[in-house]
Each structure stands twice: as structure tokens, then as C-alpha cells.
C-alpha positions in Angstrom: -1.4 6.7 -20.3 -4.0 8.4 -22.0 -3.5 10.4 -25.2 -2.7 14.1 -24.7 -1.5 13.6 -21.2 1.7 15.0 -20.2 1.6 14.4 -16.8 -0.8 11.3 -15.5 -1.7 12.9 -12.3 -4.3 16.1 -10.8 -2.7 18.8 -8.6 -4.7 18.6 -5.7 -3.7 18.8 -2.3 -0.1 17.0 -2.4 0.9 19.3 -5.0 3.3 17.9 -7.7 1.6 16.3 -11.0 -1.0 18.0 -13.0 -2.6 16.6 -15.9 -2.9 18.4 -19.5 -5.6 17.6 -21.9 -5.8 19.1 -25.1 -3.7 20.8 -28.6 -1.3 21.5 -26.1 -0.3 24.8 -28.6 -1.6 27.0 -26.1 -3.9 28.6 -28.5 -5.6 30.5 -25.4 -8.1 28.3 -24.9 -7.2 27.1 -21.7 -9.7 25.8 -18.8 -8.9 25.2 -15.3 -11.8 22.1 -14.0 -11.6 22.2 -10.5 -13.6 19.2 -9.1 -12.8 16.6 -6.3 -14.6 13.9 -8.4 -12.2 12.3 -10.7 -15.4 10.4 -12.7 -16.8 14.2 -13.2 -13.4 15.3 -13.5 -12.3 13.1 -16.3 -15.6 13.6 -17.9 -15.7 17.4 -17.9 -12.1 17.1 -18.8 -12.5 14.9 -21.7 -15.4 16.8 -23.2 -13.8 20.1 -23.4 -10.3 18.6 -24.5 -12.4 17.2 -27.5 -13.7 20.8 -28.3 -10.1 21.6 -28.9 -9.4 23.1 -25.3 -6.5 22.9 -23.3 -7.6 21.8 -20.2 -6.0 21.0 -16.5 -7.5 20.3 -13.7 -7.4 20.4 -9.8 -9.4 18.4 -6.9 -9.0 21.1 -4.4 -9.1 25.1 -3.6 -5.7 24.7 -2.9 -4.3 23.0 -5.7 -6.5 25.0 -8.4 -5.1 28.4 -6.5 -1.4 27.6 -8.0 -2.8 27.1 -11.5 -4.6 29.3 -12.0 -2.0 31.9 -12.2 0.5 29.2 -13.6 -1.8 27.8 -16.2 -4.0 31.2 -17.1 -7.3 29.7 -18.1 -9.7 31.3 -20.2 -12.5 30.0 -18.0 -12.3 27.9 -14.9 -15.3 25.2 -14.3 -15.8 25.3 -10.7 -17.9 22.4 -8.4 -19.3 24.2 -5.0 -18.5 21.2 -2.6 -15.2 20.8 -2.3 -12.6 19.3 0.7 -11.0 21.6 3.1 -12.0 25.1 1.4 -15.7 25.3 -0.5 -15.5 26.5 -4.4 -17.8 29.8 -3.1 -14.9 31.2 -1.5 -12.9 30.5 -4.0 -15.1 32.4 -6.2 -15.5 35.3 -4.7 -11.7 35.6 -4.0 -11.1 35.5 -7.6 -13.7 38.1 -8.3 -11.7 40.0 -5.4 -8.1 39.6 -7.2 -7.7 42.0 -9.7 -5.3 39.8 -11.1 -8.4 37.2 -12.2 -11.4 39.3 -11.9 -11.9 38.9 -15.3 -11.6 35.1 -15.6 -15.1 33.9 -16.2 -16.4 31.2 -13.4 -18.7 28.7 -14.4 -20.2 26.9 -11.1 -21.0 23.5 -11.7 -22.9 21.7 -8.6 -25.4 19.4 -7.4 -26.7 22.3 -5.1 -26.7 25.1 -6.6 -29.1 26.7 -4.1 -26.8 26.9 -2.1 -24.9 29.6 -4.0 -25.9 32.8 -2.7 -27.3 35.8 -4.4 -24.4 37.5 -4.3 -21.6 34.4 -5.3 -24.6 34.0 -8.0 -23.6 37.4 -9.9 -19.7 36.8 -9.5 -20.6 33.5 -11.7 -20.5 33.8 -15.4 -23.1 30.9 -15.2 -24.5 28.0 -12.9 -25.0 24.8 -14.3 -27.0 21.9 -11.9 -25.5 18.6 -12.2 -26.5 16.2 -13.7 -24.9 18.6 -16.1 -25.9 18.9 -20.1 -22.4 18.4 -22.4 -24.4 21.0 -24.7 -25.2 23.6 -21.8 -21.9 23.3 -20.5 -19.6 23.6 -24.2 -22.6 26.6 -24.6 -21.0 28.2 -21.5 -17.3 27.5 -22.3 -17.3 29.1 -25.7 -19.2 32.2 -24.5 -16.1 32.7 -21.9 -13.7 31.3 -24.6 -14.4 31.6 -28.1 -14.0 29.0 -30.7 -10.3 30.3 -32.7 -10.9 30.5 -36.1 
């Protein structure tokens, strides 16, 4: 198991075992990655956990729709094509929901074209994969600043 894993699976569509990367204090600085890619997944995951986030992670609409009222993220990283539901509508149900309006959506996709104008302006920002580590921290510490 790796270090700073609780749990060594992904919610996804099975339900059950999430993983947690990160302090673990709960300092606020939680993200939500929802990806079905468990390379990007791990990646992302790893990157952000190693800017002193608390990070989780799902590989489906479904799964990502428990935590993110379970885990409250600061920002959620969101990939456009995933199975069963796309991560569109899952974007613009959370800009719906006045319960996570205000979460901050960073879409992360390898066709972003294919987000429309208006999904577009629910994002708080649209990164192309192949992504840059630099673009994307730059993104997570506008949603969630650094702690001093």
C-alpha cells in the first residue's frame, strides 16, 4: 500500500472503497479527481497530494456524486468522457445544486471542444490533456488557496 492511503481502492461504480491522498488533517484543502483512467488518476492524484492536498478520487458520475457531499472538496478536477453518465452533466448539475454551486470545476479532457459554450462558463477552467502539472496546480490553488 502506498503511503497516505487509507483505503487502497476508488469509489467508482461498485461503491465501497475510496482512496485518500494527502495530510489527511482536513485542513480544507480537499479535491475530488473524478477520472475513469486510473494512470491519469493516480497521476493527477499524486501531484496534488504532493502540494499538500487532500485528495479522493472517483472513476464515475456516480461514484463522484456520493463524495462529493461526503468528502466536501474545495475543487473537483473533472475529465469530460466518462462511462455511463458524461462529466458535462455532471457539471452543470452541480452548478444547478445550490448545495455545490460554489465548488469550483476544473474540466480536464482530451476534447475539450466538445464542451459547450455554456458548460464552458459553469467551469472555473478547461485544461486540454496532455495536461501541464504547472497549469493544473495554477488552477487548484486559485479555487483552493495555499494555507499559510
Amino acid at each position: 500500500m502506498d503511503e497516505g492511503r487509507v483505503n487502497g481502492g476508488r469509489l467508482g461504480e461498485g461503491g465501497g472503497e475510496v482512496d485518500w491522498l494527502g495530510p489527511g488533517d482536513h485542513n480544507g484543502r480537499r479535491v475530488l479527481v473524478i477520472e475513469d483512467d486510473p494512470h491519469i488518476t493516480d497521476l493527477l492524484s499524486d501531484v496534488l497530494a504532493g502540494d499538500g492536498y487532500t485528495v479522493t478520487s472517483a472513476d464515475s458520475v456516480l461514484g463522484a456524486s456520493t463524495l462529493i457531499r461526503r468528502f466536501r472538496p474545495c475543487a473537483i478536477v473533472l475529465d469530460l468522457g466518462l462511462p455511463y453518465r458524461s462529466g458535462a452533466s455532471l457539471l452543470s448539475d452541480l452548478k444547478a445544486d445550490p448545495e455545490t454551486a460554489q465548488i469550483p470545476v476544473i474540466v480536464v479532457s482530451a476534447l475539450p471542444e466538445t464542451l459547450t459554450a455554456e458548460r464552458r462558463a459553469l467551469a472555473a477552467r478547461v485544461l486540454a490533456k496532455p495536461i501541464s502539472i504547472r497549469d493544473l496546480l495554477r488552477a487548484v490553488h486559485d479555487a483552493c488557496p495555499p494555507v499559510n
